[in-house]
C-alpha atoms as an extended CHARMM CRD file, in Angstrom:
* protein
*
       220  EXT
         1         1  UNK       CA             74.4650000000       87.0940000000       96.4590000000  PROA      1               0.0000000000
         2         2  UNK       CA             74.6410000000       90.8570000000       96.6790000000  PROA      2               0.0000000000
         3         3  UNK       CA             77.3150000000       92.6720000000       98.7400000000  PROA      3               0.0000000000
         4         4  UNK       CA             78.0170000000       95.9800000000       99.1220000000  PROA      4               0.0000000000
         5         5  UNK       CA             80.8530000000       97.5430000000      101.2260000000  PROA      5               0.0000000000
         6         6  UNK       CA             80.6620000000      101.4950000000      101.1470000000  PROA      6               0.0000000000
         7         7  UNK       CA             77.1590000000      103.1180000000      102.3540000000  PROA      7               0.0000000000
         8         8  UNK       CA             76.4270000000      105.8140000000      104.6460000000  PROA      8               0.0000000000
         9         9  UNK       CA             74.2130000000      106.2740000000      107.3620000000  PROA      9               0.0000000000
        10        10  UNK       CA             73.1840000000      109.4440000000      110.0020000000  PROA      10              0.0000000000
        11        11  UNK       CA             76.3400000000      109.3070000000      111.7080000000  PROA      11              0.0000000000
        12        12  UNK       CA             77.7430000000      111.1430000000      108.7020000000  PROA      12              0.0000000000
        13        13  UNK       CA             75.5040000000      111.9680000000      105.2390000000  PROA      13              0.0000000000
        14        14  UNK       CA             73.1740000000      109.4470000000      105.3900000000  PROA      14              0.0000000000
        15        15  UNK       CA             69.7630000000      109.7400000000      106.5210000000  PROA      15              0.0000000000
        16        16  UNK       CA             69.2350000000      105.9420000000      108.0380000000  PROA      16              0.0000000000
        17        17  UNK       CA             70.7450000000      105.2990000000      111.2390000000  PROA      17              0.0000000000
        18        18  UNK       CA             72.7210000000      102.2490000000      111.2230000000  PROA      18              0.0000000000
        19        19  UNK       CA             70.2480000000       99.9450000000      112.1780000000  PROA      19              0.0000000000
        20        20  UNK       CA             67.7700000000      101.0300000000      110.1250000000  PROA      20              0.0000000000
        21        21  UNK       CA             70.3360000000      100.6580000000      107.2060000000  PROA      21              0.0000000000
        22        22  UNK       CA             71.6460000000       97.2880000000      108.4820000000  PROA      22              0.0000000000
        23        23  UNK       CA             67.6960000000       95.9570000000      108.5130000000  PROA      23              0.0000000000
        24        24  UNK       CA             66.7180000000       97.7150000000      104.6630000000  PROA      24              0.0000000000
        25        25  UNK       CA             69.7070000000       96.0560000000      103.4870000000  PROA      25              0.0000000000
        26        26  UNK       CA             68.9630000000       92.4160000000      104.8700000000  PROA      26              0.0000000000
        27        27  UNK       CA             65.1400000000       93.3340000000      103.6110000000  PROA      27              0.0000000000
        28        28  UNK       CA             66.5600000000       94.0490000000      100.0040000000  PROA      28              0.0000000000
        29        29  UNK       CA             68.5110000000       90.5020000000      100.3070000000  PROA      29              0.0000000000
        30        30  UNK       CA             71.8680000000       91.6970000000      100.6080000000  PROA      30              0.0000000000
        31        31  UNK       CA             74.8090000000       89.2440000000      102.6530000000  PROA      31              0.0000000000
        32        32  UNK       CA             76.6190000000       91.7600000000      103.2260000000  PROA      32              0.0000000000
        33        33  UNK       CA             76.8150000000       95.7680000000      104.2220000000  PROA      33              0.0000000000
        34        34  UNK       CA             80.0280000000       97.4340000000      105.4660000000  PROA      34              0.0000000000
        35        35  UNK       CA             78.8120000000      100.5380000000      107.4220000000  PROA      35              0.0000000000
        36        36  UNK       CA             81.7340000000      103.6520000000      106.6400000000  PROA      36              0.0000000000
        37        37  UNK       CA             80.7560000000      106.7090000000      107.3070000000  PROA      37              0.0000000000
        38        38  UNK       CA             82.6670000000      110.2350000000      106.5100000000  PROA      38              0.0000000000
        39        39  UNK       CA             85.5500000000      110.6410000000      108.8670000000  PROA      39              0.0000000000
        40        40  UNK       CA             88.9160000000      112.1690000000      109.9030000000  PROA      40              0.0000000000
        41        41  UNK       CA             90.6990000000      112.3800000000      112.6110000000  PROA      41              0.0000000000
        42        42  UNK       CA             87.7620000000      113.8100000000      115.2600000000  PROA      42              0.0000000000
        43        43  UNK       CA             85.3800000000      111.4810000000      114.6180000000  PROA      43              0.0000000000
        44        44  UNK       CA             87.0230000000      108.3490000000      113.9410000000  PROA      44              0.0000000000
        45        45  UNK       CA             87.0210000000      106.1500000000      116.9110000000  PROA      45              0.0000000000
        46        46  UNK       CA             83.5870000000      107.0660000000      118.1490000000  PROA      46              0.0000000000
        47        47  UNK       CA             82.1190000000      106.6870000000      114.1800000000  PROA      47              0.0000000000
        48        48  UNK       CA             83.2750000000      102.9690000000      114.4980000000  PROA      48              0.0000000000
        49        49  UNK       CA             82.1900000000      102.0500000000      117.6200000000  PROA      49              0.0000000000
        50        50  UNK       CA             78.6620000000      102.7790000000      116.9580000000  PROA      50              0.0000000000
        51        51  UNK       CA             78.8160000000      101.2110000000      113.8200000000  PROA      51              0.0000000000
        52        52  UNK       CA             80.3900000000       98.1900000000      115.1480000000  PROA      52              0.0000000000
        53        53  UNK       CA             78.0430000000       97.8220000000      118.0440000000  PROA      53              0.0000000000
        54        54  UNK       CA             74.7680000000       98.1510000000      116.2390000000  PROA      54              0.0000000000
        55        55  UNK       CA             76.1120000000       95.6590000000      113.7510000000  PROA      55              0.0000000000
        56        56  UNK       CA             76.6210000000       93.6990000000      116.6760000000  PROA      56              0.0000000000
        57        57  UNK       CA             73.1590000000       93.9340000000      117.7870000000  PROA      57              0.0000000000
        58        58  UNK       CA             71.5800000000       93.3630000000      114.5220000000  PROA      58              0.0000000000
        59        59  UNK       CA             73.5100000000       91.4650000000      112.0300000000  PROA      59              0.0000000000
        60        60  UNK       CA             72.7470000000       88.0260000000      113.1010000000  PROA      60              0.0000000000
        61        61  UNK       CA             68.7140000000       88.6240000000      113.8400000000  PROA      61              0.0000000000
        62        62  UNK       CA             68.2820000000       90.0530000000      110.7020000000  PROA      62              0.0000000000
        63        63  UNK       CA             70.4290000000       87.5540000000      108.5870000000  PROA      63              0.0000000000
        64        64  UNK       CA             73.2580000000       89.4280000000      107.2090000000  PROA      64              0.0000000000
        65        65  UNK       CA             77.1850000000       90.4050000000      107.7420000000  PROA      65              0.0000000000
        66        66  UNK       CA             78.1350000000       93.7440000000      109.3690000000  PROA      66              0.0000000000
        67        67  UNK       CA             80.8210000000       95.1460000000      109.1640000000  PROA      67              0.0000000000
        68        68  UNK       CA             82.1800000000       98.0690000000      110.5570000000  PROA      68              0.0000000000
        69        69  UNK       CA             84.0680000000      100.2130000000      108.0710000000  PROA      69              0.0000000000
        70        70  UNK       CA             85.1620000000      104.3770000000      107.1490000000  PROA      70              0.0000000000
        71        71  UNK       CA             85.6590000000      106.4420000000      104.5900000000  PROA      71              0.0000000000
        72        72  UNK       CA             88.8100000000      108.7520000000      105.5430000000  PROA      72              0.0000000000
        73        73  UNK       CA             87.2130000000      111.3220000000      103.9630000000  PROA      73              0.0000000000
        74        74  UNK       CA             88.8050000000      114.9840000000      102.4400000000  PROA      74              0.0000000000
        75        75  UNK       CA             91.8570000000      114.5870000000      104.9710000000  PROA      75              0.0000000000
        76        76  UNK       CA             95.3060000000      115.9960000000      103.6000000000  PROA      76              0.0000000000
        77        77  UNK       CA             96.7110000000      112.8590000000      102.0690000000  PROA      77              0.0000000000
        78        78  UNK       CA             99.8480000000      113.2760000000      103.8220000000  PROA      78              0.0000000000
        79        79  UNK       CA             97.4950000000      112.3660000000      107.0620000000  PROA      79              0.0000000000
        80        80  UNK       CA             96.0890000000      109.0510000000      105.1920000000  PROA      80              0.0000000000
        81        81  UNK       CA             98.6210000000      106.5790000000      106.5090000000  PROA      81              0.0000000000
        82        82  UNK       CA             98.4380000000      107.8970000000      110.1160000000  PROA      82              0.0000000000
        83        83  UNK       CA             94.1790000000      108.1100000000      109.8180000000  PROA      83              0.0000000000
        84        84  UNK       CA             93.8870000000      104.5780000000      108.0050000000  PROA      84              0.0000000000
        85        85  UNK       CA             96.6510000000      103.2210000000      110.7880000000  PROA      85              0.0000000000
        86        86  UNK       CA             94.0570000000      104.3810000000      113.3400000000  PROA      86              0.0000000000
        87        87  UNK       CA             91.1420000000      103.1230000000      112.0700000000  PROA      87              0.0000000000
        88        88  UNK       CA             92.0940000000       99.9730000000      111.8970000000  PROA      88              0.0000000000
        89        89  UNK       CA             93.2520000000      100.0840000000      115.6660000000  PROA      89              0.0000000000
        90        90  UNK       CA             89.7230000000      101.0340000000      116.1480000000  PROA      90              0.0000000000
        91        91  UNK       CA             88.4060000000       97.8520000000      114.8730000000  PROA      91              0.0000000000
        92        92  UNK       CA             87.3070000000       99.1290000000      111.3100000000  PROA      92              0.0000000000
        93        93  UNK       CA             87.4900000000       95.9010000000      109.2370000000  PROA      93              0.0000000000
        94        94  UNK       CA             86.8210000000       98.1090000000      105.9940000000  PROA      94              0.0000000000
        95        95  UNK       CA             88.8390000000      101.4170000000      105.2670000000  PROA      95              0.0000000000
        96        96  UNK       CA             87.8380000000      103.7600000000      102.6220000000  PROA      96              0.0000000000
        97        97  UNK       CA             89.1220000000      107.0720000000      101.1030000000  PROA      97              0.0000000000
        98        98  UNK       CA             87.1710000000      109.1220000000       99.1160000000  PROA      98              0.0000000000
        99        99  UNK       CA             88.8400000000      109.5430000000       95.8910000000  PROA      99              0.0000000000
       100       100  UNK       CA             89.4510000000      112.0690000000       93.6170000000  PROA      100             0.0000000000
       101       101  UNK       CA             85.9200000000      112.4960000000       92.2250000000  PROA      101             0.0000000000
       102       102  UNK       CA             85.6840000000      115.1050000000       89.7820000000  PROA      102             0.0000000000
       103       103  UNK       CA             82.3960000000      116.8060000000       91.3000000000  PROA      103             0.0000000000
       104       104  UNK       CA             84.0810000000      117.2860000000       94.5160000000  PROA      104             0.0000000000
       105       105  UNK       CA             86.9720000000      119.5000000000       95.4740000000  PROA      105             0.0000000000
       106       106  UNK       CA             89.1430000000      116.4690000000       97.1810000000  PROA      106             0.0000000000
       107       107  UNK       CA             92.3210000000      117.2510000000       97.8700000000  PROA      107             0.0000000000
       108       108  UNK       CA             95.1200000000      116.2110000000       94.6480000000  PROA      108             0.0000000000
       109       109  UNK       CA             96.9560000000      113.3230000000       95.7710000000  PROA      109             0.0000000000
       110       110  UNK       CA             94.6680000000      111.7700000000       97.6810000000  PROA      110             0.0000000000
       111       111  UNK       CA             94.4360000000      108.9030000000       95.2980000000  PROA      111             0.0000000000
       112       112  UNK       CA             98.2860000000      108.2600000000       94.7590000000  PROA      112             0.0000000000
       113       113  UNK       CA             98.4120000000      108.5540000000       98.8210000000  PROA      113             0.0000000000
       114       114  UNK       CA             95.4570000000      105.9340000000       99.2690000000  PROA      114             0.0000000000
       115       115  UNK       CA             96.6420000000      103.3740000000       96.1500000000  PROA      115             0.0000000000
       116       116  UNK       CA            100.1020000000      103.6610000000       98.7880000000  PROA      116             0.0000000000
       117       117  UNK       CA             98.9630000000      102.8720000000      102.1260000000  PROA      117             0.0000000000
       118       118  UNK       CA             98.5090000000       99.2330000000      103.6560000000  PROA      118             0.0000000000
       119       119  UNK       CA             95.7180000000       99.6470000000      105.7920000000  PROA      119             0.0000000000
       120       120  UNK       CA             93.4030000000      100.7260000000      102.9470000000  PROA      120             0.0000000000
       121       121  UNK       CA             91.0150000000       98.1940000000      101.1680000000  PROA      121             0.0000000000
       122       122  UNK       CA             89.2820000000      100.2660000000       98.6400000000  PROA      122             0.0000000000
       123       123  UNK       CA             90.0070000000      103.5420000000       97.0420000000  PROA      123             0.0000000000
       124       124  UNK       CA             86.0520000000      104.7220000000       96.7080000000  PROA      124             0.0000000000
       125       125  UNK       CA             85.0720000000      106.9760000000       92.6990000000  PROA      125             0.0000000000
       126       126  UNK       CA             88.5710000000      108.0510000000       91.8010000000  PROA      126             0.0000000000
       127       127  UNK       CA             87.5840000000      109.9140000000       89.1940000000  PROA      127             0.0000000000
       128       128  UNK       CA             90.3700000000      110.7410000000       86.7590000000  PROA      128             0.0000000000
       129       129  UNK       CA             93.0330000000      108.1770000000       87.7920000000  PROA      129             0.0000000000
       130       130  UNK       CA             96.2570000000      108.3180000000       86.3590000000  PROA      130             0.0000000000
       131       131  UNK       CA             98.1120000000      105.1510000000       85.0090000000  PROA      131             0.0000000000
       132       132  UNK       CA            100.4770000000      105.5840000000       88.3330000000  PROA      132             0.0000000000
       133       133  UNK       CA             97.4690000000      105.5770000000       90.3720000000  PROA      133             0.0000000000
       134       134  UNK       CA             96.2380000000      102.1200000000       88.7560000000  PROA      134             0.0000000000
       135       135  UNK       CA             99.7610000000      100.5800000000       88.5300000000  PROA      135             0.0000000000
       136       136  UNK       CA             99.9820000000      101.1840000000       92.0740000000  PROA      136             0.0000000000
       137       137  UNK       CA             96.8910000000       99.9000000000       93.3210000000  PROA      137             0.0000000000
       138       138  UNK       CA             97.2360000000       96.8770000000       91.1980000000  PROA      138             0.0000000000
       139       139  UNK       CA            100.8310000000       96.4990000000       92.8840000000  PROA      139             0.0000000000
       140       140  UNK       CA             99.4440000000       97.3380000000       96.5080000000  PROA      140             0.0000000000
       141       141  UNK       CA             95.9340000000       95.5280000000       95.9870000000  PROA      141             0.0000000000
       142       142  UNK       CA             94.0820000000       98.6320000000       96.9090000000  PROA      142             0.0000000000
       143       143  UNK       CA             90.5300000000       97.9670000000       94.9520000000  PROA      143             0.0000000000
       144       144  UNK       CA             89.4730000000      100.6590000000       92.6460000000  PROA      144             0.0000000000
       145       145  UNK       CA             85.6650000000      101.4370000000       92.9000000000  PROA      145             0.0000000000
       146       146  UNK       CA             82.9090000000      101.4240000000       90.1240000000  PROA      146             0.0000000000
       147       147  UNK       CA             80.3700000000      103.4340000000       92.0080000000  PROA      147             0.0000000000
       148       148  UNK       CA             76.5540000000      103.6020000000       91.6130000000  PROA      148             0.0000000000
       149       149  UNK       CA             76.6650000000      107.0450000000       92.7940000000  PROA      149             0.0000000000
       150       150  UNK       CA             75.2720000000      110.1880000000       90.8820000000  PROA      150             0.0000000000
       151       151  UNK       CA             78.0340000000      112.4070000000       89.9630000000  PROA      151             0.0000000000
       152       152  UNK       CA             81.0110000000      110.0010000000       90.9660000000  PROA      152             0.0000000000
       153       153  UNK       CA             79.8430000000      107.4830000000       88.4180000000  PROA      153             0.0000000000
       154       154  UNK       CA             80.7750000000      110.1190000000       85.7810000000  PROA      154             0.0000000000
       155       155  UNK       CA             84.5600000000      108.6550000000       85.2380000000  PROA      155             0.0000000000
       156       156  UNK       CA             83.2080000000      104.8970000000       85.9410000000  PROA      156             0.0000000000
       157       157  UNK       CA             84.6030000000      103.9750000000       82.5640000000  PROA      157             0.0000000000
       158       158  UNK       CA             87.9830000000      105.7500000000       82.3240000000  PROA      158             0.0000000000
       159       159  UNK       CA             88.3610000000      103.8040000000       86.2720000000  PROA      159             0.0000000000
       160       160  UNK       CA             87.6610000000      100.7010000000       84.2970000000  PROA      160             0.0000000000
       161       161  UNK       CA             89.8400000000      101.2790000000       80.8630000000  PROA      161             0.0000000000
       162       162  UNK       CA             93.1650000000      102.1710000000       83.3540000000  PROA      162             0.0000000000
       163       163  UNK       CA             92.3870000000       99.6410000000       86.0060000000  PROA      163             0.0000000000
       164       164  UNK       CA             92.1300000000       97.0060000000       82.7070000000  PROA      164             0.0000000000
       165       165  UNK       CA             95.3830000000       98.6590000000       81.2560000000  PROA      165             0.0000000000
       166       166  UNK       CA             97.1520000000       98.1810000000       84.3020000000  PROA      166             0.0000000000
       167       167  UNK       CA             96.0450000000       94.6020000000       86.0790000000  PROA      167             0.0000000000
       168       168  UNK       CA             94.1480000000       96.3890000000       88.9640000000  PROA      168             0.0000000000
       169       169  UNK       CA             91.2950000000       95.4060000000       90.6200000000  PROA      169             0.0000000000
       170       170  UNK       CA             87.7370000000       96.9240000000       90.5860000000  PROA      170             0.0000000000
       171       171  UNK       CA             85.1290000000       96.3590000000       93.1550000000  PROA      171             0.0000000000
       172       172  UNK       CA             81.3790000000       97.4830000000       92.7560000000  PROA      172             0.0000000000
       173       173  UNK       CA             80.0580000000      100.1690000000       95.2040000000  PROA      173             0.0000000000
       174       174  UNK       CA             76.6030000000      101.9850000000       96.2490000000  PROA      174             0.0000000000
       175       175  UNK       CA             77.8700000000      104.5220000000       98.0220000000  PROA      175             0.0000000000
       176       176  UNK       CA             74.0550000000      104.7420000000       99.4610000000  PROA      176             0.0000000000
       177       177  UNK       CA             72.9740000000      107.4880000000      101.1330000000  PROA      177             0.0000000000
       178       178  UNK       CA             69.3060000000      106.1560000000      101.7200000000  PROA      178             0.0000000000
       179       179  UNK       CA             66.7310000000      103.2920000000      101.0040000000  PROA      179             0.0000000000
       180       180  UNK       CA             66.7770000000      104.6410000000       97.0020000000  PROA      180             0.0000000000
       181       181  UNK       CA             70.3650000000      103.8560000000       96.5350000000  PROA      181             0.0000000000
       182       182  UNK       CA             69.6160000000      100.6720000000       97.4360000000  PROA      182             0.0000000000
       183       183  UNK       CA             70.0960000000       99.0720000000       94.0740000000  PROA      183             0.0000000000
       184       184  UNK       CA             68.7060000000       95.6290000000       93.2050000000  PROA      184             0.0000000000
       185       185  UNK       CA             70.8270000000       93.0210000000       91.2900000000  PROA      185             0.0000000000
       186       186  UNK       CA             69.5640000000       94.0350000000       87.9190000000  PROA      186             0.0000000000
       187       187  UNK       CA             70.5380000000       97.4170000000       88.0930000000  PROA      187             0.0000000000
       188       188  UNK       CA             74.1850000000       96.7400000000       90.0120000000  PROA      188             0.0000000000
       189       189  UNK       CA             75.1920000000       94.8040000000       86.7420000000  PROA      189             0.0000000000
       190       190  UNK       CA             73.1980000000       97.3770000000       84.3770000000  PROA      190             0.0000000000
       191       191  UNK       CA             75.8010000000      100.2310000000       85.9870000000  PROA      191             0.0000000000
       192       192  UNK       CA             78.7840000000       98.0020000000       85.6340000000  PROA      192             0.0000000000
       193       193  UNK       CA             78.3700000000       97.2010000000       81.7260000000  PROA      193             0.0000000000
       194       194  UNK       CA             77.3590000000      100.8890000000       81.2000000000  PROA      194             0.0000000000
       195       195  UNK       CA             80.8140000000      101.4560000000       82.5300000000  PROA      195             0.0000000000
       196       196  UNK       CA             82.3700000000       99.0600000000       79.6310000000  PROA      196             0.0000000000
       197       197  UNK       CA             83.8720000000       97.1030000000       81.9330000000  PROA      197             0.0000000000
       198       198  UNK       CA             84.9190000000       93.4330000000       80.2800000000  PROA      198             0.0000000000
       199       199  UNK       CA             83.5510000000       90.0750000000       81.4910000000  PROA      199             0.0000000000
       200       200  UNK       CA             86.2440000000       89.0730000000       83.5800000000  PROA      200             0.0000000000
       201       201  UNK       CA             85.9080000000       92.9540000000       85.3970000000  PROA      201             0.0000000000
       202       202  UNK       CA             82.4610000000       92.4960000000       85.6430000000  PROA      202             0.0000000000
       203       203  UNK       CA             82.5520000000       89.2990000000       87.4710000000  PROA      203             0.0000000000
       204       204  UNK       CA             85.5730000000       90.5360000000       89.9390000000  PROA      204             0.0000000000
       205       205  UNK       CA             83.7010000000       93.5900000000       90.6220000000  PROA      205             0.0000000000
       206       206  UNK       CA             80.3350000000       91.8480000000       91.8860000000  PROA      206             0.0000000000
       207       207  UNK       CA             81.3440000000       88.4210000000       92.9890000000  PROA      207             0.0000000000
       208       208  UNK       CA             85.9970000000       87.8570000000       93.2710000000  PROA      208             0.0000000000
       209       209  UNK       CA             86.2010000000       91.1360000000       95.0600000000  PROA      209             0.0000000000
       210       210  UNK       CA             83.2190000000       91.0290000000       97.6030000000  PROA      210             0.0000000000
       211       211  UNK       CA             84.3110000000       87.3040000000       98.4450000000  PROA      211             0.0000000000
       212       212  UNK       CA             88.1000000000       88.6830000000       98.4150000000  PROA      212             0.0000000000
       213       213  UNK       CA             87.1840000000       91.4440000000      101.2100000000  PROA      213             0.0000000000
       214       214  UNK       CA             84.8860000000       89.0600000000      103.4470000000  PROA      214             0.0000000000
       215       215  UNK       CA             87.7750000000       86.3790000000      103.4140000000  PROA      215             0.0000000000
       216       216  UNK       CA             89.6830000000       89.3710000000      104.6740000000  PROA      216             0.0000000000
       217       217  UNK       CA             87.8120000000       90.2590000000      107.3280000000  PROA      217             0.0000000000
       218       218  UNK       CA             87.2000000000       86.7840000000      108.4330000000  PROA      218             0.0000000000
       219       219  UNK       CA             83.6060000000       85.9240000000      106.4890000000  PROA      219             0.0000000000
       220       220  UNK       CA             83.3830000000       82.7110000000      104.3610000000  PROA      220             0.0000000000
C-alpha cells in the first residue's frame, strides 16, 4: 500500500485544495495522506481545522485515511516546542518541521531543536544532518525524511548514511505540492535506492514507518 504523510495543499504552497488533494490521492491508490501545510504560530489552529474537517468529509467516501497534520515551518527553533505543543492541542495527529534543507535559508538549529521535542513525528529534508542530529532522533524517535522533493532530495543520501550510522529511523516523503508530485509506487522506491539507502532502510522507510505513524494516530 502507498502512504504518504507530508503534502501541501492551497491553504499554504500547494495549488489543490484539500479535497481536491484528499480525492487525487485516493484516485492514485494511496491509504493514506496526512494533510500539513506551512505554519507558525498565526496560522496554526485555523490551518488544522480545515484540514481536519475536509478530511472528515471526504476520507471515508473516497476510500482513504486523512489525517490532519503541519509543518512548523521557518519558526525560530527556540519556538518549536511551544508551536509543536500547540498543534497537537489543535488536533494535528502529524507534526512536521521543515528541516535544514540546504536550498532554503531555514533557520540553524532547527533540526537539533525538532530531533528534541516530543510532540514532533517527523523531521521533513534535513539536509546536512550532523551525527548529533541523527543520534538524537534515533534516541527521541523523531523520523528522519527521504524526500521526493526537487532540491531537498539533494542530501537524501548523506540523511540515509548518518541515520544508518546512528540507528535512526527514515520515513519516505512527497512533499507534493500538486497532482505531478504525486509519485506512483515505482518511482517512490526508484528515489529511495537512488538515495543508497540499505534493504532494511528501504523497507522501514515505505512500509515499518508508515504502519508505525498510523498505529500512532490510531489507524490499523
Amino acid at each position: 500500500m502507498l502512504h504518504n504523510f507530508h503534502c501541501h495543499t492551497t491553504l499554504s504552497d500547494g495549488v489543490l485544495s484539500p479535497m481536491e488533494l484528499i480525492r487525487r490521492f485516493a484516485h492514485a491508490g494511496y491509504r493514506t495522506v496526512a494533510i500539513t501545510d506551512h505554519a507558525a504560530a498565526g496560522s496554526l489552529e485555523r490551518m488544522i481545522a480545515e484540514a481536519a474537517e475536509d478530511g472528515e468529509v471526504g476520507g471515508a467516501p473516497f476510500g482513504i485515511d486523512v489525517i490532519p497534520g503541519v509543518e512548523l515551518t521557518h519558526a525560530p527553533p527556540s519556538a518549536i516546542p511551544t508551536l509543536a505543543r500547540r498543534a497537537r492541542e489543535a488536533g494535528a495527529q502529524i507534526v512536521i518541521v521543515h528541516g535544514e534543507t540546504v536550498v532554503e535559508p531555514t533557520p540553524e538549529g532547527t533540526n537539533l531543536a525538532a530531533v528534541s521535542c516530543p510532540d514532533v513525528d517527523i523531521l521533513a529534508h534535513p539536509g546536512l544532518i550532523t551525527p548529533e542530529v541523527a543520534r538524537v532522533a534515533a534516541e527521541s524517535g523523531v523520523l528522519l525524511e527521504i524526500t521526493a522533493r526537487k532540491g531537498h532530495s539533494l542530501t537524501n543520501g548523506h540523511v540515509a548514511k548518518l541515520a544508518e550510522a546512528a540507528g535512526a529511523k527514515l520515513v519516505f516523503g512527497l512533499d507534493a505540492h500538486g497532482p505531478g508530485d504525486i509519485l506512483s509506487e515505482a518511482m517512490r522506491d526508484a528515489v529511495l535506492r537512488g538515495a543508497a539507502l540499505t534493504d532494511e532502510q528501504l523497507r522501514m522507510a515505505a512500509f515499518d514507518a508508515p504502519a508505525m505513524l498510523r498505529k500512532r494516530v490510531g489507524l490499523s
